[in-house]
Structure formats: structure tokens, C-alpha cells
N, C-alpha and C positions, 0 to 999 in steps of 0.2 A: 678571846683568841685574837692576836696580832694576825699581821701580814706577814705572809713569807717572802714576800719579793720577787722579783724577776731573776735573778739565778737560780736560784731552788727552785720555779718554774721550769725553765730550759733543763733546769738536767731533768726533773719528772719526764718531761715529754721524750728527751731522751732516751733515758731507760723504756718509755710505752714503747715508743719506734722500736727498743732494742730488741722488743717482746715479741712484737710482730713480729722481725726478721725470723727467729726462734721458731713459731709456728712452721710445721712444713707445708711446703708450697701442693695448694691443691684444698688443704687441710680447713673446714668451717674456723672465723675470727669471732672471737666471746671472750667474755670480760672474766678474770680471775678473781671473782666476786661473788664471795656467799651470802650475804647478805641483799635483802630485796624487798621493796614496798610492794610488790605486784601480787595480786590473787591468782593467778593460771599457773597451772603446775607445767613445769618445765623438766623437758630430758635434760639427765645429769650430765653436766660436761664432761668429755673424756680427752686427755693432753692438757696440753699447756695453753692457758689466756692470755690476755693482754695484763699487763702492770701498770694497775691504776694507783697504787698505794701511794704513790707520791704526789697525785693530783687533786686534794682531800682540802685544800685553804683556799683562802683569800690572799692575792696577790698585792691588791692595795686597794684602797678607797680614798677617793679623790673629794674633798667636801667640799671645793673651790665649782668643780663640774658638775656633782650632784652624780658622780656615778663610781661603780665596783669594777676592777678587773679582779675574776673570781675562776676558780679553776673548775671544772665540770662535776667533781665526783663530792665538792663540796656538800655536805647536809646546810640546811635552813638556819637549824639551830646555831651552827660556825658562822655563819656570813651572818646572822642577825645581831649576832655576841659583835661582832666587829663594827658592823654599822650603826648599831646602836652608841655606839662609844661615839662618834660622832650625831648623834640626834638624828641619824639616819635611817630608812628601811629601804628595800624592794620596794616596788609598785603592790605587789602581788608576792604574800608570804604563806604559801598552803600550810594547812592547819597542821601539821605531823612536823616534830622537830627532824628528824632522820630520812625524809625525801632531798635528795641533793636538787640541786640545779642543772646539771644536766638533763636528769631524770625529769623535772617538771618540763621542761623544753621540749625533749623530744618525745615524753609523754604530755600527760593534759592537767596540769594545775589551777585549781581555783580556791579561792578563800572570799571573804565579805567586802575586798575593795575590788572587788573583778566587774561590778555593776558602773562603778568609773573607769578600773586601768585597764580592763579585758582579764585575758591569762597572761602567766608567767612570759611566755613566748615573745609579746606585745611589745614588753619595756626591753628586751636585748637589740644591741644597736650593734653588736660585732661578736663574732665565737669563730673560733678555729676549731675544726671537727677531721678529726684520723678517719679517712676512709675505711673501703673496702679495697682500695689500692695501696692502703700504707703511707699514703699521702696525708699530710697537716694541710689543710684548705682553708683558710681566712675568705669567710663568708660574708654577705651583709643583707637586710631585707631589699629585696628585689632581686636579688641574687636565685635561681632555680633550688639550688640545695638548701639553702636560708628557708625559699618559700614553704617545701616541700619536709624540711624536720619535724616540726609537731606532728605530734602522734605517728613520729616513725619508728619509734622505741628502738632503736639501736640497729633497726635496718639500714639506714643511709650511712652509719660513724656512730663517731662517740664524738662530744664536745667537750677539750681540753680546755680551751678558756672563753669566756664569754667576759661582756663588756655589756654593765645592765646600768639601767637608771636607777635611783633612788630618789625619795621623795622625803623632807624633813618633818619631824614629828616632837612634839613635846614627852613630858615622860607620863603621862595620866590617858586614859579612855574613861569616858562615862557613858553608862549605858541604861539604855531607856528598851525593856520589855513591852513589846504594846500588841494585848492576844484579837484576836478577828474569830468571829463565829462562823462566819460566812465566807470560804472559798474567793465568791467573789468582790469582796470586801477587800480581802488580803490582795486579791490581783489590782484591783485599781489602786491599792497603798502602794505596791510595789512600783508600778507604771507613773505613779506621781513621783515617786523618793527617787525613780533611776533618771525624768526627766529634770527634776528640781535639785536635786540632790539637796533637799531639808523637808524637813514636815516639824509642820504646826511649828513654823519658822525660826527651828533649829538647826544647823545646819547637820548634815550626816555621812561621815566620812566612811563606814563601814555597815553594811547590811546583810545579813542571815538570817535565819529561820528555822524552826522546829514545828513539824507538824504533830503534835503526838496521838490527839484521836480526833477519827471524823467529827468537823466543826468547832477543834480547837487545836488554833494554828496561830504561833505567837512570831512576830519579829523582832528580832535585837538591832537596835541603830544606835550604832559608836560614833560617839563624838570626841574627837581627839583635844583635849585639853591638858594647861598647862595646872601642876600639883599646887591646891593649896592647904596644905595639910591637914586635911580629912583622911580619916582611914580608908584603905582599900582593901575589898574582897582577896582572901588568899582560899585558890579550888587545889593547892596542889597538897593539901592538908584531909583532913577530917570531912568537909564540903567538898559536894560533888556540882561539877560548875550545869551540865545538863538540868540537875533540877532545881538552881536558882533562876534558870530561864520561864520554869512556870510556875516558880513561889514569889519572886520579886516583879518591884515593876520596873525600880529602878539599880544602878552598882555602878562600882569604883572600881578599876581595874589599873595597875600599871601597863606603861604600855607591854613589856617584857611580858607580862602574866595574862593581858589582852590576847596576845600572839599564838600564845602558847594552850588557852584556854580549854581547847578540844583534846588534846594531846595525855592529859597526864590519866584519863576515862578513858582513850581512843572513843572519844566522842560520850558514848552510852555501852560499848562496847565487854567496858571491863568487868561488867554486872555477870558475866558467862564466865567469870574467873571467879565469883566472890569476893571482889577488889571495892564494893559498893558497901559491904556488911560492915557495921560501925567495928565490929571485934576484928575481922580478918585486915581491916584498912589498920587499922592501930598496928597488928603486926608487920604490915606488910610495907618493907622496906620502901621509903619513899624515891631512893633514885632507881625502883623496880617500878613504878608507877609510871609510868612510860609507854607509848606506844608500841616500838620494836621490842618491848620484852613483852606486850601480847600478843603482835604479829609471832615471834621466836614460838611460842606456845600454842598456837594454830598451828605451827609446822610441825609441833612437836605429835600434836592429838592427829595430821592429816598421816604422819609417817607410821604410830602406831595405832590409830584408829580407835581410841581408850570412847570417844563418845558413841560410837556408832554400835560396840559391845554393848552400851549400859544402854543403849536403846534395844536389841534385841534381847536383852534379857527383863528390860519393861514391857515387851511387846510393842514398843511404839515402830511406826512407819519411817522405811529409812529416811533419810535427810540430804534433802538437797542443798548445799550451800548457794544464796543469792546476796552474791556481793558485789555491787554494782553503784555507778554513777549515772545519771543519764541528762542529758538536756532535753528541755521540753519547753516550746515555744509557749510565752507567758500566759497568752488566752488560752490556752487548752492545759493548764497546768490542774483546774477544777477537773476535768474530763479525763487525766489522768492519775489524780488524785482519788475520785472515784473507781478508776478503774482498778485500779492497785488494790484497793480497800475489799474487795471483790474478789477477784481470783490470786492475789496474794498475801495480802492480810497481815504487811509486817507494819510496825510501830515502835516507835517514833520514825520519822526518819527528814532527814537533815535538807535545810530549802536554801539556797545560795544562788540570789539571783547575779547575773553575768550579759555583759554586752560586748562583742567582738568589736575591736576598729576597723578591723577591712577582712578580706576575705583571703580565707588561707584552707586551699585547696584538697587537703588532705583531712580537714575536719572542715566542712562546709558550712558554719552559722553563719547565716547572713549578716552580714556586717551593720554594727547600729540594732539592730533588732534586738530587743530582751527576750533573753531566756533565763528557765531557772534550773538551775543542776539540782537533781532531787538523787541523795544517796542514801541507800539502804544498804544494809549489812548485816546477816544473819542466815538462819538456814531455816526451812520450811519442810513438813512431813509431806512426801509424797509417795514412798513408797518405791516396789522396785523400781519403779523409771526412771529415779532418783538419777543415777548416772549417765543417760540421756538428756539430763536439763531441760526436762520439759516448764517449767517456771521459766526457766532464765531464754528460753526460747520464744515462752509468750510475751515477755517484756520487751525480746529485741523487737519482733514483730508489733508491740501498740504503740512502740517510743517512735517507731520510722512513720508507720500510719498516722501519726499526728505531726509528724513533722520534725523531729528532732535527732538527736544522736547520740551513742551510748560510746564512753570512754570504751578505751580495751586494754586497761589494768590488769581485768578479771577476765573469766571465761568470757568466749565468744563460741558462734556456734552454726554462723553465716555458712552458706556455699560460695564458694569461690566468685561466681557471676554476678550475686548481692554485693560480696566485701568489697571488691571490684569498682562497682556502682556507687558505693555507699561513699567510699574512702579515696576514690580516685586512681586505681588501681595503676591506670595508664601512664599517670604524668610520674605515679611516686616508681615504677618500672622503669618508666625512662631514664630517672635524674639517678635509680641505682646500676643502670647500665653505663653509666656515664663516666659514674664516680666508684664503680665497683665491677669491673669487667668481668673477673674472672668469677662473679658470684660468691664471694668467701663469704657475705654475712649474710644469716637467717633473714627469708624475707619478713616479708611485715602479718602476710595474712601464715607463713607456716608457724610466726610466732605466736599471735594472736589464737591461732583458729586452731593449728596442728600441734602446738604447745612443745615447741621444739627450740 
């Protein structure tokens, strides 16, 4: 994918502002956008959105500065196509081709360089974000709305263009599998590789993890190098990249297929479609191997409910869906690993340690501190309370008790005085009173919590 330029910019935003005007005055502001990475079922919009369709590129990439002017509703996979052309990435490139950059911004992005560059949010150095007044705002970090957008998932704006770092990369990953028996084995691995950033004096540009069963818990450390033509691993074939993780020690990966690794499985995910079975992969079309054509497919079984029949007619227990991300401060990552094991019982699920540069008020990790995002994805028998989230209510309740904090992708299920507390209810109130007078966009906890 090319750049589209600075004119075809201005008139997209154009047309957005047109869009606004168009909504009637009084009337809730939302995006004319069916498409979506997020787990929380949302009321159906009714009227007319905003017109994003023209804000989908890359405006340019500058390889003289090391950075992107990139338009908001852009996906990963579009701005990686472009920066890669130049031997370029993000700091920080979330594992799903079809999450835009907006969306990691003012939601919560993490992938294997996050243990060095933080989150997505970290490397933007300038975005223009469309109020809840209809105003284009040219923001910057230290700026209150700058501080205040992560994790405000389209309560404060929308972000038309952002202005991000990039970092240079050869075209090769090599990557070293290295499994730990012991819980606390793996944490002090982690604690040495985030403060060294090499082990057993390699160096390690990229670090994740898979836990698959109590006391076997592997990490992947990517080293970015340059191709000397050796073959490299292709997962978007026949091979499922999840279980070279715990059949290999070591692999070759381009950087393009590095990136993209998790995506073409949705991790481990696509095993609940029969996308895993040697016969069903062989038929099954490979540009269908894709995340958002399993996300599309979840939506399709939530609307008619085909899983939740074929369990009442097995007699099993209805199904709670627990799809969630959580951070959990690195010494207690054993004690929540335990605990999970225990009263939720799901497996494999995904370890991606992450360290914050400062402190950003609206998801409060301490700054410099490791943490690990541990995500799981699946649904659990529980029976009628199913619809209650009594699971997804234990989990928010042990991730806080030990100190940490769960994205809001997915269901939440806080009262208001926790979200509040948790999320900084206060400051991210004030800076929408500010920038949003009349109230046109859904707050953050009625999106979150009320699913509105």
C-alpha cells in the first residue's frame, strides 16, 4: 500500500466534519462502522455516523525522521505494508492485522516489543482527534486530551491523524523457544531479558510467551536479523505457528510473517472453527485464515446462538464467554497463574510481558514497572448464571487484588464507584466536559460497563 498524501487527507476529514454537521443537534456522535475488534456487545446504532471511509491510509512515511503520518481508521496490516517498504515498523505492532491505529491508541495495544517501547500510545508524538464538539484538536503528550485518550475508546474523539515513531528492522526474525518448569523460573527470566534486554548474551528484540499447562511455560525471544539464505518457517500454510512454539526450540521467520504470526490462528483460537484439522485447513481458503474472518464468525454464532443449541441438546452447561486481557504485576504473575488454574481452568493462554514509560492516568501501570498481559479467550460451563459473568467478575476482582488491570475490549462488569476508581473517572470527566460539552459521545464506563 502507498501513501495517499495530504490532499486526499483534507478532504477525508472534510467529508468526517461534513458528517458531524449531518447528525442532528442533541443526537449521540458514533462511527458509521460495522466492523470491530472489540468483545462487548454494543446497542445497534440507529441514524446516521460519522464518515470514516476516507480516513483508511497512510499519509506518508518519512525515513529521513524515522516516522509515519498515518490516518486513524488505518489497520496495522496497511501501515506495516508501507513501512516495511522502507525497512521500517511501529515501535509497537499488535498481533491482529485489522486493528487500526486509532483503535490501539485510544484502546490498549500490546505485542512482544512492548517490554522495550511500552504500548502503541507511547511512540505517537502528535494526532488530531474530532471531538464531541465537532472540533479537529491537534494534541500532543502533555497536552490533558493527549494524556487522557488511551483507553478512552472513542469517548473523548476519534483520532484522524496521528504522527508515530518507527524503528528500522532488517527483513529476518530468529527465534529461540526457551520452556521453564517452574513459574518462578520464568519470572526471573523475564525480570533479567526486560532489564538486559538479551539472555545468555543474545541480544532480544522481541519477547512473548505461552503458558499451555501448569509448569509448562515457554518464551519466544526474537532477534531481529539480517537474511542469510536459510529457509524460513511459513505458519500461514499447513503449520500452525502456536504449536511450533512448544515443538521447536528454535525458527526463522521473515520479519512480514514475524508480525503477522498470531493472526492467521487468531492465536490458538481458530481450533473452535476446525481451521486446525489437516483436511479442513487444506480446504480452507487461505485469505479466510484471518483473524476478522473468525472474529465475523463469533458474530455470526452470538446473533444466532447455533453453539449454545448444540449445547442444550448435549445437555452441557450454558457458556460463559471469558475473553479478556489483563495486566498483572510480574511477581504475582505465579499467584495468578495459580489462581486462574483453579477456578477458571482455561489453556493455553498468551504471556506478553510490557513496561509503561510514564504514567498515563487513565490506565494507571506504574511507570518502569513490569508487568505481564496474560490473555485468554474462550468460554467456560457455568451454567444459568452464565449471563451474569460470574467468571469474568472473579477475574476482574483477583487481577485488582493483586495489583493490576484488565483492558476493556471485552465485557466489564464494575459499578460505577470501582470504574471510577479504577480508571480515573474524574480527570477522564473533566477533559470530556471540556472537549465535549453537550455530551454527544458515549461515556467510557456506559461503553464499557452498559454496552451502549
Amino acid at each position: 500500500m502507498g501513501s495517499i498524501g495530504w490532499d486526499e487527507h483534507e478532504r477525508a476529514v472534510a467529508r468526517l466534519r461534513a458528517s458531524y454537521d449531518a447528525i442532528p443537534a442533541g443526537a449521540p456522535v458514533r462511527l458509521a462502522k460495522r466492523t470491530s475488534n472489540l468483545f462487548r456487545p454494543r446497542a445497534e446504532p440507529t441514524g446516521p455516523g460519522l464518515d470514516v471511509t476516507g480516513l483508511t491510509g497512510v499519509i506518508e512515511v518519512d525515513p529521513a525522521t524515522g516516522t509515519a503520518e498515518v490516518q486513524g481508521m488505518c489497520t496495522y496490516e496497511d501501515l506495516v505494508s508501507a513501512t516495511l517498504a522502507h525497512s521500517l515498523v511501529p515501535l509497537v505492532v499488535p498481533q491482529l492485522r485489522t486493528i487500526t491505529l486509532g483503535g490501539a491508541v485510544t484502546g490498549l495495544g500490546v505485542e512482544s516489543t512492548s517490554f522495550r517501547s511500552g504500548l502503541p500510545h507511547e511512540s505517537v508524538l502528535e494526532m488530531d482527534v474530532l471531538t464531541g464538539a465537532g472540533e479537529v484538536v491537534t494534541t500532543r503528550p502533555g497536552d490533558a486530551l493527549f494524556d487522557a485518550f488511551p483507553n478512552s475508546y472513542g469517548s473523548l474523539g476519534y483520532a484522524t491523524r496521528l504522527r508515530i515513531a518507527l524503528e528500522p528492522v532488517p527483513g529476518h526474525v530468529r527465534l529461540r523457544h526457551v520452556r521453564f518448569d517452574d513459574p518462578a523460573r520464568l519470572v526471573a527470566a523475564i525480570d533479567e531479558i526486560t532489564a538486559t534486554r538479551e539472555w545468555e548474551g543474545t541480544r532480544v528484540d522481541g519477547l512473548d510467551g505461552v503458558a499451555f499447562e501448569p509448569g509448562e511455560h515457554v518464551l519466544t525471544l526474537a532477534t531481529w536479523t539480517e537474511p542469510t539464505g536459510a529457509p524460513t518457517s511459513d505458519y500461514t500454510g499447513q503449520q500452525v505457528y502456536y504449536r511450533s512454539v512448544r515443538e521447536r526450540g528454535e525458527d526463522l521467520l521473515t520479519m512480514e510473517d514475524y508480525l503477522w504470526r498470531w493472526d492467521t490462528d487468531w492465536f490458538w483460537c481458530s481450533a473452535s472453527f476446525g481451521a486446525q484439522h489437516p483436511l479442513v485447513r487444506r480446504l480452507w481458503p487461505r485469505r479466510w485464515r484471518r483473524s476478522d474472518v473468525y472474529h465475523r464468525l463469533v458474530g455470526l454464532d452470538a446473533r444466532l446462538g447455533l453453539v449454545d443449541r448444540l449445547d442444550r441438546r448435549a445437555g452441557r452447561p450454558q457458556r460463559e464467554r471469558v475473553v479478556q486481557d489483563v495486566e498483572v504485576p510480574l511477581a504475582r504473575l505465579p499467584e495468578f497463574l495459580a489462581w486462574f488454574d483453579q477456578h477458571v481452568g482455561m489453556r493455553p493462554v498468551w504471556l506478553c510481558p510490557l513496561v509503561a514509560h510514564r504514567d498515563w492516568p487513565t490506565y494507571p501501570l506504574a511507570p518502569h514497572q513490569v508487568y505481564v498481559n496474560v490473555g485468554f479467550w474462550g468460554t467456560v460451563h457455568v451454567g444459568p448464571d452464565a449471563p451474569e459473568g460470574p467468571t469474568n467478575r472473579a477475574i476482574e476482582e483477583q487481577v485488582h487484588a493483586l495489583g493490576g488491570h484488565k483492558s476493556l475490549y471485552s465485557e466489564a462488569f464494575y459499578d460505577r464507584a470501582t470504574f471510577d476508581r479504577l480508571y480515573d473517572g474524574e480527570r477522564l470527566g473533566a477533559v470530556k466536559s471540556r472537549h465535549d460539552p453537550d455530551d454527544r459521545l458515549t461515556s467510557l464506563y456506559d461503553k464499557a460497563v452498559r454496552r451502549q
